[in-house]
C-alpha positions, -999 to +999 in steps of 0.1 A: +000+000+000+016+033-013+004+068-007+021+102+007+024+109+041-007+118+057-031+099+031-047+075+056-028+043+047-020+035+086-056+041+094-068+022+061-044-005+072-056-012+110-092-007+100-088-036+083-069-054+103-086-050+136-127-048+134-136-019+151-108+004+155-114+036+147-090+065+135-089+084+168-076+047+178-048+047+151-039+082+160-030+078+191-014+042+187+008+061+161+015+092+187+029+065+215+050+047+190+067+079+167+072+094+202+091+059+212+112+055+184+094+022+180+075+027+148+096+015+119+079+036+092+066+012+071+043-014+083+029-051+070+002-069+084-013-105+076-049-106+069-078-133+065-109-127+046-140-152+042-140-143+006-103-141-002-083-160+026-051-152+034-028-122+023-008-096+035-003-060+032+028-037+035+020-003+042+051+017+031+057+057+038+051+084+013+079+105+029+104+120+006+131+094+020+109+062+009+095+076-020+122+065-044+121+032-024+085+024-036+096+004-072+117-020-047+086-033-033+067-040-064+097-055-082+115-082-053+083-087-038+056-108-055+025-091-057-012-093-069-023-059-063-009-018-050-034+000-030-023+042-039-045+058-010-049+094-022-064+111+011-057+127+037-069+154+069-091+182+059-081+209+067 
């Protein structure tokens, strides 16, 4: 999952992932671990779905840093599918 920083893609991600949790929920999950030092940046996540069974997603920043390392993920990594989530806060 690509998309520039601030698009939603962590929210996207954990919405997914979790039933139930909401953005507020993500926010501050997301607060606690960039003020830790423990968030990595990018994140992946192993799903299930009734409908599609099992798959993963890696969530991968849109900060100018990662940007040029998006084309690494598409190419060594097999893949069936990019989500581009083109959001973000109103403001």
């Amino acid at each position: 999952m690509l998309g520039l920083e601030g698009a939603g893609k962590t929210t996207f991600l954990y919405k997914l992932k979790i039933n139930g949790y909401k953005k507020a929920d993500v926010t501050q999950d997301m607060v606690y671990l960039k003020a830790a030092k423990q968030d990595p940046g990018y994140h992946f996540e192993e799903l299930s779905s009734p409908t599609i069974g099992q798959y993963s997603i890696w969530e991968v920043p849109g900060n100018d840093v990662m940007r040029p390392l998006w084309p690494m993920f598409y190419r060594y990594l097999r893949i069936h599918g990019v989500f581009f989530v083109a959001g973000g806060q109103k403001g």
